[in-house]
LOMI-91521 format. One record per residue (C-alpha): residue in one letter; x, z, y. Coordinates in Angstrom, 1 decimal. Layout:
# residues N
  code      px      pz      py
     a       X       Z       Y
...
This chain:
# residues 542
  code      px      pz      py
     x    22.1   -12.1    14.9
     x    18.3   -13.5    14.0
     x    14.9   -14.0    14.8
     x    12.9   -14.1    11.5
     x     9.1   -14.4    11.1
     x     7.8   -13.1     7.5
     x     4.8   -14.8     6.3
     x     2.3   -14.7     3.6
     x    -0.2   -16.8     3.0
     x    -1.1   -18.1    -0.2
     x    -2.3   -15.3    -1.9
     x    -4.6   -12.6    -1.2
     x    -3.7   -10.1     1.5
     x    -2.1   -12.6     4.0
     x     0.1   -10.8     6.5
     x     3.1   -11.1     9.1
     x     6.4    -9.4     9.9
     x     9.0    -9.8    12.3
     x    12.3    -8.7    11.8
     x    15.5    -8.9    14.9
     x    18.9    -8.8    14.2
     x    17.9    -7.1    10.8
     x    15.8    -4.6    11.9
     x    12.0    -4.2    11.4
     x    10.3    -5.0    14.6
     x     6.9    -5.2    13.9
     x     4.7    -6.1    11.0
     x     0.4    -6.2    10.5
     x    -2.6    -7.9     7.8
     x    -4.4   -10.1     8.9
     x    -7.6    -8.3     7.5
     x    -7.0    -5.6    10.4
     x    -7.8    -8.2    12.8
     x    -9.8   -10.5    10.9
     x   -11.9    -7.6     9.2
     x   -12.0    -8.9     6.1
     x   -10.5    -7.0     3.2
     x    -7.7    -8.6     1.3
     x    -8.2   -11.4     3.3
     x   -11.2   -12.0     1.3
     x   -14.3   -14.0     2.3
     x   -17.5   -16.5     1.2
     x   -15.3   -19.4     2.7
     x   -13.6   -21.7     0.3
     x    -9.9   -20.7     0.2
     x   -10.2   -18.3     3.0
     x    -7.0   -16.4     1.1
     x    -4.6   -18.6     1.7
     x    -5.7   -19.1     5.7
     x    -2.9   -18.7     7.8
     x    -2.7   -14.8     9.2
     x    -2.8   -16.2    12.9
     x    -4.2   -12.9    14.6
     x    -1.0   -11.3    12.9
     x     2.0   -13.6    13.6
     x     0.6   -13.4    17.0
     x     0.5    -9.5    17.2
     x     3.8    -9.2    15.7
     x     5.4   -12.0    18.5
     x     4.0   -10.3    20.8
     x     5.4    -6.8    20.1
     x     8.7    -9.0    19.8
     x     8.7   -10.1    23.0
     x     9.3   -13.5    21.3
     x     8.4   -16.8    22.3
     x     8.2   -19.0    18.5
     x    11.0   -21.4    20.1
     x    13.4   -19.0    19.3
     x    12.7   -18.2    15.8
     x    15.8   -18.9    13.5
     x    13.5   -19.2    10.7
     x    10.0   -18.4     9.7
     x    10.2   -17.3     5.9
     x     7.3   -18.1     3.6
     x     7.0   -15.9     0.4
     x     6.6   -18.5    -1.5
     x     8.7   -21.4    -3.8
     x     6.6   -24.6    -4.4
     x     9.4   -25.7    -6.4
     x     8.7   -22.8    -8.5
     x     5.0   -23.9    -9.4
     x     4.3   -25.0   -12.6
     x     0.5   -25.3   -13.2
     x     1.3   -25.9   -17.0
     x     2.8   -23.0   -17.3
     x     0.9   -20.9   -15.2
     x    -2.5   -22.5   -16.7
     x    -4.0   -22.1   -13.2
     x    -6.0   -24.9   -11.7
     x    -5.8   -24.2    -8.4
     x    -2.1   -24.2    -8.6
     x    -1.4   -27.7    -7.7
     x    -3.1   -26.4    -4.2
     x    -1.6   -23.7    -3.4
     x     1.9   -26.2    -4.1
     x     0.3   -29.2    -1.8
     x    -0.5   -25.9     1.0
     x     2.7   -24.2     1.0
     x     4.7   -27.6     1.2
     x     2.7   -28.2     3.9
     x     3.4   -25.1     5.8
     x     6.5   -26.0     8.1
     x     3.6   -28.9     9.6
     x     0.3   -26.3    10.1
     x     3.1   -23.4    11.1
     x     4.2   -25.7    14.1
     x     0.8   -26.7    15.1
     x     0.5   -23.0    15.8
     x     3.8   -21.9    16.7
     x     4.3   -24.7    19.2
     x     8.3   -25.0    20.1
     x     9.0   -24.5    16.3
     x    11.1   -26.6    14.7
     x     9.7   -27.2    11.3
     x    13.6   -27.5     9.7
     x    13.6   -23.7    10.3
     x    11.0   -22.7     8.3
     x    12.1   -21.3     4.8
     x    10.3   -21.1     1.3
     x    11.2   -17.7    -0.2
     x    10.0   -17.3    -4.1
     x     7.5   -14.8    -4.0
     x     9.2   -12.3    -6.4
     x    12.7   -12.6    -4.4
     x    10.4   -11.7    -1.3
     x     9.0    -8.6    -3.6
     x    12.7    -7.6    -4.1
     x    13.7    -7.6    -1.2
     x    11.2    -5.8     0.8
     x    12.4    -3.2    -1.7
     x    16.4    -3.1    -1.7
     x    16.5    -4.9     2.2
     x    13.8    -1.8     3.4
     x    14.9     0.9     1.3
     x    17.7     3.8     2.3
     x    19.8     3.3    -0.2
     x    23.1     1.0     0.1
     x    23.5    -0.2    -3.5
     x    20.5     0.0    -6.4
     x    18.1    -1.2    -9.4
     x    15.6    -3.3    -8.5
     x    12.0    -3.9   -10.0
     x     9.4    -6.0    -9.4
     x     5.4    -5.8   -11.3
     x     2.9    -7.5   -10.6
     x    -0.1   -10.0   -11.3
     x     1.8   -13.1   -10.4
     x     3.7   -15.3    -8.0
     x     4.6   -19.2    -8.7
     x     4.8   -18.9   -12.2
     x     6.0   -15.4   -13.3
     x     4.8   -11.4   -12.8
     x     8.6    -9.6   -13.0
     x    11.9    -9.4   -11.7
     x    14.4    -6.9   -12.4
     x    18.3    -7.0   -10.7
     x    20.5    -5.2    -8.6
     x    21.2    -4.9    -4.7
     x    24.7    -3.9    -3.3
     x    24.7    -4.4     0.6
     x    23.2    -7.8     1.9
     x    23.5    -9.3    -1.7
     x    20.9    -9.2    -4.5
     x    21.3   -10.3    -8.1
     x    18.6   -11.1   -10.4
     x    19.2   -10.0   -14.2
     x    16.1   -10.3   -15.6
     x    12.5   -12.0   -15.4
     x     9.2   -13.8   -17.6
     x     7.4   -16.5   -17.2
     x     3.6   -16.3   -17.5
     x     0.9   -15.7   -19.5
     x     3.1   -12.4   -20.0
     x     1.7   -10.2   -17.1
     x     1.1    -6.7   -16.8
     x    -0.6    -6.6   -13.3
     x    -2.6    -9.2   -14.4
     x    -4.0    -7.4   -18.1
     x    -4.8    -4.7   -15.4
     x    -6.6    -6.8   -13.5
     x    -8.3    -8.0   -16.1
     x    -9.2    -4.7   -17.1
     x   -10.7    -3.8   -13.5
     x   -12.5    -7.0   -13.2
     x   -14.2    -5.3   -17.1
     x   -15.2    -2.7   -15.5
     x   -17.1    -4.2   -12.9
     x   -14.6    -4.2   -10.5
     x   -12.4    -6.8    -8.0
     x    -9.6    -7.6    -9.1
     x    -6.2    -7.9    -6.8
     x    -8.6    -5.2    -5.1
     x    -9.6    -1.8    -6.9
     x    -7.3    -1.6    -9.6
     x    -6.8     2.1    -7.7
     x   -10.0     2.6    -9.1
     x    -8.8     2.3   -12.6
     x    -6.1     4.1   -11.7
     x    -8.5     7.2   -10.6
     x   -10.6     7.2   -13.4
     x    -8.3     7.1   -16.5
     x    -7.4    10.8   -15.5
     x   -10.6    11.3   -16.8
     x   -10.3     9.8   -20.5
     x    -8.0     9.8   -23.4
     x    -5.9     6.9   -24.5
     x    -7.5     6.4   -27.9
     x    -6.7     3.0   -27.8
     x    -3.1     2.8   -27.8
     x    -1.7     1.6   -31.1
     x    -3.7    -1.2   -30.5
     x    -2.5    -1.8   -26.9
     x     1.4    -1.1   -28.0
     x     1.3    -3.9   -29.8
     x    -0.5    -5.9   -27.3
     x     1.6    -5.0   -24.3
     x     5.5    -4.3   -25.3
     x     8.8    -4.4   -23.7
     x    11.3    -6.5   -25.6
     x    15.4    -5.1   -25.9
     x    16.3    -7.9   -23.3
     x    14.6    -7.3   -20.4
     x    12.0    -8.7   -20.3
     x     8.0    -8.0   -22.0
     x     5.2    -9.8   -24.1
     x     1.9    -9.4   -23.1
     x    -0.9   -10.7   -25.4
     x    -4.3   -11.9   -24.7
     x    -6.6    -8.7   -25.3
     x   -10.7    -8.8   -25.9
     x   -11.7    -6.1   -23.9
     x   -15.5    -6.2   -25.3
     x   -13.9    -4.8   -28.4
     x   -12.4    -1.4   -26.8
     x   -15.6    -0.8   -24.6
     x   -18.7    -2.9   -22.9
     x   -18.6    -4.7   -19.5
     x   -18.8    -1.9   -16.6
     x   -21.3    -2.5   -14.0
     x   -18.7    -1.5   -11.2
     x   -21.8     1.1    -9.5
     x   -19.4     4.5   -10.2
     x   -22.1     5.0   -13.4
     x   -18.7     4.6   -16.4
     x   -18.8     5.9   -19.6
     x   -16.6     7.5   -21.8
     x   -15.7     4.2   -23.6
     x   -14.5     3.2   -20.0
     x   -12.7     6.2   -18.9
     x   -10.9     6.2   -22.4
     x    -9.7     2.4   -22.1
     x    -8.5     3.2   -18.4
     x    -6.5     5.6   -19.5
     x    -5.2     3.9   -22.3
     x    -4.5     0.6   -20.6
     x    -2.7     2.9   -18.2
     x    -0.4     4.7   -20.5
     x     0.7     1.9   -22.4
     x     1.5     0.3   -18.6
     x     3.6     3.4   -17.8
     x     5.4     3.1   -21.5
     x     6.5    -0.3   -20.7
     x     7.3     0.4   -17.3
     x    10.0     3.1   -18.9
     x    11.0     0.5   -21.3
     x    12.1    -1.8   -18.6
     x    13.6     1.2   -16.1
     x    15.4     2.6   -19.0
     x    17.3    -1.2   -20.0
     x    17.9    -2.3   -16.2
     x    19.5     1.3   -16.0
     x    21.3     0.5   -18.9
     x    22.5    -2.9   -17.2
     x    22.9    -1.9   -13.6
     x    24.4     1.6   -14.2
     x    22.7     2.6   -10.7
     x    21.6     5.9    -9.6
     x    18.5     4.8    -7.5
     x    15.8     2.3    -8.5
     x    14.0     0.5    -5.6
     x    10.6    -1.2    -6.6
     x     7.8    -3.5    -5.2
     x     4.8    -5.6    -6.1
     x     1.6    -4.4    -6.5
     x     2.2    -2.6   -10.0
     x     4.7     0.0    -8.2
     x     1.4     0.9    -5.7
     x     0.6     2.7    -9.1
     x     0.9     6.2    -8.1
     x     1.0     7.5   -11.7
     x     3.1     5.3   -13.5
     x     5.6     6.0   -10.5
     x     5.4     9.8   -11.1
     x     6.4     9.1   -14.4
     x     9.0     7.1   -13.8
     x    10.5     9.5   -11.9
     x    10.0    12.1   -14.2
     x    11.1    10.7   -17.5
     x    13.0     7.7   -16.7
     x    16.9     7.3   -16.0
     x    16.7     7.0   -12.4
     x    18.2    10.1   -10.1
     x    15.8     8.4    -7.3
     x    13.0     5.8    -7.5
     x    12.2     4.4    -3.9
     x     8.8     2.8    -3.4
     x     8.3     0.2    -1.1
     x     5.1     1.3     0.7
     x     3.8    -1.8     1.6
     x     4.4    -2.6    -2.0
     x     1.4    -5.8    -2.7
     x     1.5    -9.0    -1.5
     x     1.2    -8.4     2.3
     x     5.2    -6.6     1.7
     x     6.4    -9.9     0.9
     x     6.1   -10.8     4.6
     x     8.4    -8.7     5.2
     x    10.6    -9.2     2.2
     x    10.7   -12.9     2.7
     x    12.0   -12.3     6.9
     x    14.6    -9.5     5.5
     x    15.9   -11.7     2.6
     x    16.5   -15.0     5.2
     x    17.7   -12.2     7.7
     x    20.2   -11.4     5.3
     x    20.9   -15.3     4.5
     x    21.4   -16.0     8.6
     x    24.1   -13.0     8.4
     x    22.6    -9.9     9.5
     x    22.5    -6.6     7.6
     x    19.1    -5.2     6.6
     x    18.2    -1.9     8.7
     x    16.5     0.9     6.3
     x    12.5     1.1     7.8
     x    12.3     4.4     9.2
     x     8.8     4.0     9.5
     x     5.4     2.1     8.2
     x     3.7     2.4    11.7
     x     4.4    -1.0    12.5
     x     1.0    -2.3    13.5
     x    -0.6    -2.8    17.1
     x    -1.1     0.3    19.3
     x    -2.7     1.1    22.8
     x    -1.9     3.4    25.8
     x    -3.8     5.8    27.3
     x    -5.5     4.2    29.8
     x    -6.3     1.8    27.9
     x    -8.1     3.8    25.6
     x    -9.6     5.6    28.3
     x   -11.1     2.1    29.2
     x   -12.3     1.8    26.6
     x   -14.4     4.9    26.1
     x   -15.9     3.8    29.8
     x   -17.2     0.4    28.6
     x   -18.4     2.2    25.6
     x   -20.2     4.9    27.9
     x   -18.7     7.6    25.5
     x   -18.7    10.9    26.4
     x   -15.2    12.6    25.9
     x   -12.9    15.7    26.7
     x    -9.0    15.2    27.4
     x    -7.8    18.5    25.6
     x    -4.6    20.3    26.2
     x    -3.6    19.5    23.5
     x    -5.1    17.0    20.8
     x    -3.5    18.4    17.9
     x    -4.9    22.3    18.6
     x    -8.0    20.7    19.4
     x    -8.7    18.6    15.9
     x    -6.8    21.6    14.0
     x    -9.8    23.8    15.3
     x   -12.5    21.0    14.8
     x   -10.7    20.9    11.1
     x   -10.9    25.0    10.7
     x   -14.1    24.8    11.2
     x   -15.4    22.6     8.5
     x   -15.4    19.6    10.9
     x   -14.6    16.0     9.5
     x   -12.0    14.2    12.2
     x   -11.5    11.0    12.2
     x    -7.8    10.7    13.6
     x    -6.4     7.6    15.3
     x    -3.5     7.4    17.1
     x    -0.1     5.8    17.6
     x     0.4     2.1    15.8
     x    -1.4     1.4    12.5
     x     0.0     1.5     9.2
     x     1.4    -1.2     7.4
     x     0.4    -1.1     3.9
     x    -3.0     0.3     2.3
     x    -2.2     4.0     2.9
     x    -3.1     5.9     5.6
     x    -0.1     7.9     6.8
     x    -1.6     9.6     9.7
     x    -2.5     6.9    12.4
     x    -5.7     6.1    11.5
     x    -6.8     9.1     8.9
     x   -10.3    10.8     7.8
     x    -9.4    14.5     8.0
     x   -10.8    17.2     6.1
     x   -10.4    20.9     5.0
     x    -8.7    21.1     1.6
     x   -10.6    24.7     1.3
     x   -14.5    23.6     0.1
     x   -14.4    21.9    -3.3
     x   -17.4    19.8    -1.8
     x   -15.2    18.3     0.7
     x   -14.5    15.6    -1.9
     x   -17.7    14.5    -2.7
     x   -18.5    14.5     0.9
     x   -15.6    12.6     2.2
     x   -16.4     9.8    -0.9
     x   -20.1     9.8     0.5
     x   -19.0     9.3     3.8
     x   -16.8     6.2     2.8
     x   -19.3     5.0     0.2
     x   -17.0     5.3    -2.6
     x   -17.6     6.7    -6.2
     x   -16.9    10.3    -6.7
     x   -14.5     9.9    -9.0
     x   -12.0     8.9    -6.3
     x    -9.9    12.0    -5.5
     x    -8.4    12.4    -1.7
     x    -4.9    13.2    -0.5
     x    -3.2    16.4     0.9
     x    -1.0    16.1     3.8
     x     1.4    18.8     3.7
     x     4.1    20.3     6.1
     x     7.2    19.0     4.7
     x     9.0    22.8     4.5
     x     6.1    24.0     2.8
     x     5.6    21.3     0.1
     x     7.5    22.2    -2.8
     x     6.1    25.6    -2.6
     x     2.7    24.0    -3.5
     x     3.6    21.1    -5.4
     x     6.2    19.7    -8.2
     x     6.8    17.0   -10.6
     x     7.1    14.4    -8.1
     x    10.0    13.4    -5.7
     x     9.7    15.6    -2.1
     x    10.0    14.7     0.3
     x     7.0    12.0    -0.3
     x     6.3    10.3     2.9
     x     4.3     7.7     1.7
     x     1.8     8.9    -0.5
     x     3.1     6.6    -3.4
     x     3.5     9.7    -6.4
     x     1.5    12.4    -7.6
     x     2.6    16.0    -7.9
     x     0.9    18.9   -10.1
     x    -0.1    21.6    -7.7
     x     1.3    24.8    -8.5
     x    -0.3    27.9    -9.6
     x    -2.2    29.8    -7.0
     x    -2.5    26.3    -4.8
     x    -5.3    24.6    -6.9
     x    -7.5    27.7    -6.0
     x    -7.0    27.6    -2.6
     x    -7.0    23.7    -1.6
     x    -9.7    22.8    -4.3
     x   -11.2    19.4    -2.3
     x    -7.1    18.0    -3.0
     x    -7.0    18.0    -6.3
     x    -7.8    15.6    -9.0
     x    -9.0    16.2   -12.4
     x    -6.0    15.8   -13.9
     x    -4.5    18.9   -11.7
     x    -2.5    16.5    -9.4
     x    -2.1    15.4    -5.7
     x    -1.0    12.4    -4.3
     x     1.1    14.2    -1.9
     x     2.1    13.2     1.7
     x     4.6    15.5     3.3
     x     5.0    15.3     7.0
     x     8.1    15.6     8.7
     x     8.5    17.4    12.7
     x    11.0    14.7    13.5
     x     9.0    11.3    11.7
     x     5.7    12.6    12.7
     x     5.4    15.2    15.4
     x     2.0    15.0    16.5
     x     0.6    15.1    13.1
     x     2.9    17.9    12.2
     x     1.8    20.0    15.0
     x    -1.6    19.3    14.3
     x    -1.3    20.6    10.2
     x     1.0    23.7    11.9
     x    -2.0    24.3    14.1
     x    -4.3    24.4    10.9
     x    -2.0    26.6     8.8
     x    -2.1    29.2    12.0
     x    -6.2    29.1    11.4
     x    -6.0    28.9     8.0
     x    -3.2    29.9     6.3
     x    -3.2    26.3     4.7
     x    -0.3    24.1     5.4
     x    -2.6    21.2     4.2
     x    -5.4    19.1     5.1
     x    -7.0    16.2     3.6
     x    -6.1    12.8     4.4
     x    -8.0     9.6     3.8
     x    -8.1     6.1     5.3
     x   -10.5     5.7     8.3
     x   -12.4     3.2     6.6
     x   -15.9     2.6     4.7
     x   -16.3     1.0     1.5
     x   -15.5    -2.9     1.4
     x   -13.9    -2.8     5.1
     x   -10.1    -2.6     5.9
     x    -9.3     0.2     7.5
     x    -9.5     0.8    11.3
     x    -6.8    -0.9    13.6
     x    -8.4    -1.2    16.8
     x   -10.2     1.2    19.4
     x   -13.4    -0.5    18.9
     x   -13.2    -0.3    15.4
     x   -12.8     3.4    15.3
     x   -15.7     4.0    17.9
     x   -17.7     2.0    15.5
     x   -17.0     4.0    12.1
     x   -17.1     6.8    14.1
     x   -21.0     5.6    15.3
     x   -22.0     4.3    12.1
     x   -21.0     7.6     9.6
     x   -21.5    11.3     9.9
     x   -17.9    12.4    11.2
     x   -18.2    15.3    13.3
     x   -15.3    14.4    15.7
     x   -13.0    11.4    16.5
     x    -9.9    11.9    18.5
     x    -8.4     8.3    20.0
     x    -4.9     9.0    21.6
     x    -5.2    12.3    23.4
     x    -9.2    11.7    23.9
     x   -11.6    13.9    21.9
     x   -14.9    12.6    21.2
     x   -17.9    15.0    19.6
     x   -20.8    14.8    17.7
     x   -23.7    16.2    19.2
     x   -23.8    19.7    18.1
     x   -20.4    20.3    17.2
């Protein structure tokens, strides 16, 4: 029986999680608190700052007092750096910092012993926050992304409390980081809007992909080769303003096909060597909707489990479930993401009063939005504890109605995003497959897309890319009651068991997490209503 603190903080998206007696207790970014996205910001090596505001958040939900931690778990090995092999210069600090971090973790955690704090290597905290969090007893495990201490993969299998790796690379060879590379092309951040890439190769061909198959291939061991590419020869530097050309949205979408084909390649030989039915993954790679879709369509695996907090801010998480595991305890499945901070009623009803906010207390919040929604009405939705992890799963949501085509462009102009960004359906969960297929359903977490059926694209226009997919969320009566009687609410207005769901966010900022954070999107942009808690709060007019 344990008390383990999850931390990252070397890396972009620092974060904290608490996990007691193997079970998920509570776990937050520190860019909800800090405000900064990613954890990004003008001051020198502002990444790897410790996430304070979080370990604090996620003690406090504890009811833990940091003298009786068992461990704190850092997701990351300095033992594992190698700056030669890496060919990173700023590797040798990020070593000196982590090694340093049982001596800054007690300055802050005072009562700490600094014997109890624990380097986890970053990809072992990857896995685990996959196998440790997922439902399933015994499975395949895979982990992409752009790096840890000095590789981008690891593949092995999970039975019970034990995990064994099978296969890995060391850098240069990188998939996460070529796409990366190819976001930062395109004008983009990298280790930021690769979602953007993501979104617009549905709108090119991949012309470019005998080229890329031999620049990016799986080998017949396990492992991949990734070679250095010269993007200026496939298409000219983007100027990241949403203004791409064809040249851009063909090497999107061939840089993304050839990532899926390799992706296969790998399921298909740790299949081969594991002999499991279900494939868990993690890293930042799996939060690639599309190349999951396909995995689950065309690879071996009867089930492919997604962890949803899948980038670096998971390994938090992993990094407290894999010592959990260590110290003796068995893992407990995560039954839900909404793990971040939350407040009661009256305290959001303080709120409102030091805002000076006029309000209504409705019946019944989730009638009340589902008419606001009927009516053409954007709602921005914020209740219960935040999400961990960059999706919005209804806590702190943009709502829209799926029925005006122009609810797309106008949901993107409200977040200041390009309009080439599709948004996401929520859908009842008993209704989904009669609207969607090709993905796995139920699809809680917004992590595949689905093609939308026949009839359905017609009808729920603004939630459908142009590719003819969804990145589905079905919603559950027993997970998610309020937001289920909220969509049932709408499909009695509407006949649509589906409204649109996007982060409550603008462009460049995390996304909401606190009271006053919500009243001040909701100020700043032209949503029509915002309902905190049970409180309803209306534009002028509407």
């Amino acid at each position: 029986m344990a008390i383990v603190l999850g931390v990252n903080a070397v890396f972009h998206d620092p974060a904290a999680a608490l996990v007691v007696d193997g079970r998920v207790v509570a776990a937050a970014e520190e860019e909800r608190f800090s405000r900064r996205k990613h954890g990004k910001s003008p001051v020198p090596f502002a990444t790897w700052e410790l996430p304070e505001q979080a370990i604090r958040f996620c003690l406090e939900a504890g009811g833990v007092e940091a003298g009786q931690l068992d461990a704190v778990a850092y997701s990351y090995d300095p033992a594992l750096a190698d700056a030669a092999i890496t060919g990173d210069a700023w590797e040798e600090l990020r070593t000196m910092y982590t090694r340093r971090a049982p001596l800054f973790l007690r300055t802050m955690l005072p009562g700490l012993d600094p014997a109890r704090v624990r380097h986890v290597a970053h990809h072992r905290a990857h896995a685990a926050s996959a196998w440790a969090a997922s439902p399933h007893e015994r499975s395949a495990v895979l982990v992409l992304d752009g790096r840890g201490e000095r590789s981008a993969y690891l593949a092995g299998r999970a039975v019970g409390a034990r995990f064994e790796p099978l296969a890995s690379c060391d850098l240069p060879a990188s998939l996460g980081l070529r796409y990366e590379e190819l976001t930062a092309h395109l004008g983009y951040r990298r280790s930021s809007d690769e979602y953007k890439v993501m979104a617009l190769a549905s709108y090119g061909q991949p012309v470019d992909l005998p080229e890329f198959r031999q620049l990016m291939r799986a080998g017949e061991d396990g492992t991949f080769v990734t070679e250095p590419v010269d993007w200026c020869r496939f298409a000219p530097p983007g100027a990241g303003d949403g203004t791409l050309s064809e040249a851009h949205a063909n090497l999107a979408a061939t840089v993304q096909c050839r990532l899926e084909e390799v992706e296969l390649d790998l399921a298909r030989w740790l299949h081969k060597a594991t002999g499991e039915r279900a494939l868990t993954m993690a890293g930042g790679v799996a939060l690639n909707c599309v190349a999951n879709s396909r995995l689950y369509e065309e690879g071996p695996f009867d089930d492919v489990w997604v962890q949803p907090a899948a980038g670096d801010a998971g390994t938090a998480l992993g990094a407290a479930l894999a010592v959990a595991a260590e110290l003796g305890d068995e893992p407990e499945p995560v039954a839900t993401m909404a793990l971040g901070p939350s407040w009661t009623d009256d305290e959001l009803a303080r709120h409102l009063d030091r805002a000076a906010v006029a309000h209504e207390r409705p019946p019944d919040i989730a009638e009340a939005v589902a008419e606001v929604l009927a009516d053409d009405g954007l709602v921005a939705w914020f209740q219960g504890r935040s999400e961990f992890g960059p999706r919005a799963l209804g806590h702190r949501s943009l709502l829209a109605h799926p029925g005006a085509a122009f609810n797309t462009e106008r949901l993107n102009d409200v977040k200041g995003r390009e309009q080439f960004r599709p948004v996401a359906p929520m859908v009842l969960a008993e209704r989904a497959a009669e609207l969607f297929d090709g993905g796995p359903l139920p699809s809680p977490h917004m992590l595949f897309t689905h093609r939308v059926l026949t009839g359905w694209a017609e009808r729920i226009p603004a939630a459908v890319h142009v590719d003819g997919t969804a990145r589905v969320q079905t919603v559950s009566r027993a997970d998610e009651p309020l937001v289920h009687r909220m969509l049932a609410a709408f499909e009695r207005r509407t006949g649509l068991p589906v409204v649109i769901n996007t982060s409550l966010n603008t462009a460049g900022r995390p996304m909401v997490d606190s009271p006053v954070d919500a009243l001040e999107c909701f100020g700043s942009s032209p949503i029509d209503a915002l309902a905190l808690g049970p409180y309803l709060i209306r534009r002028a007019g509407r």
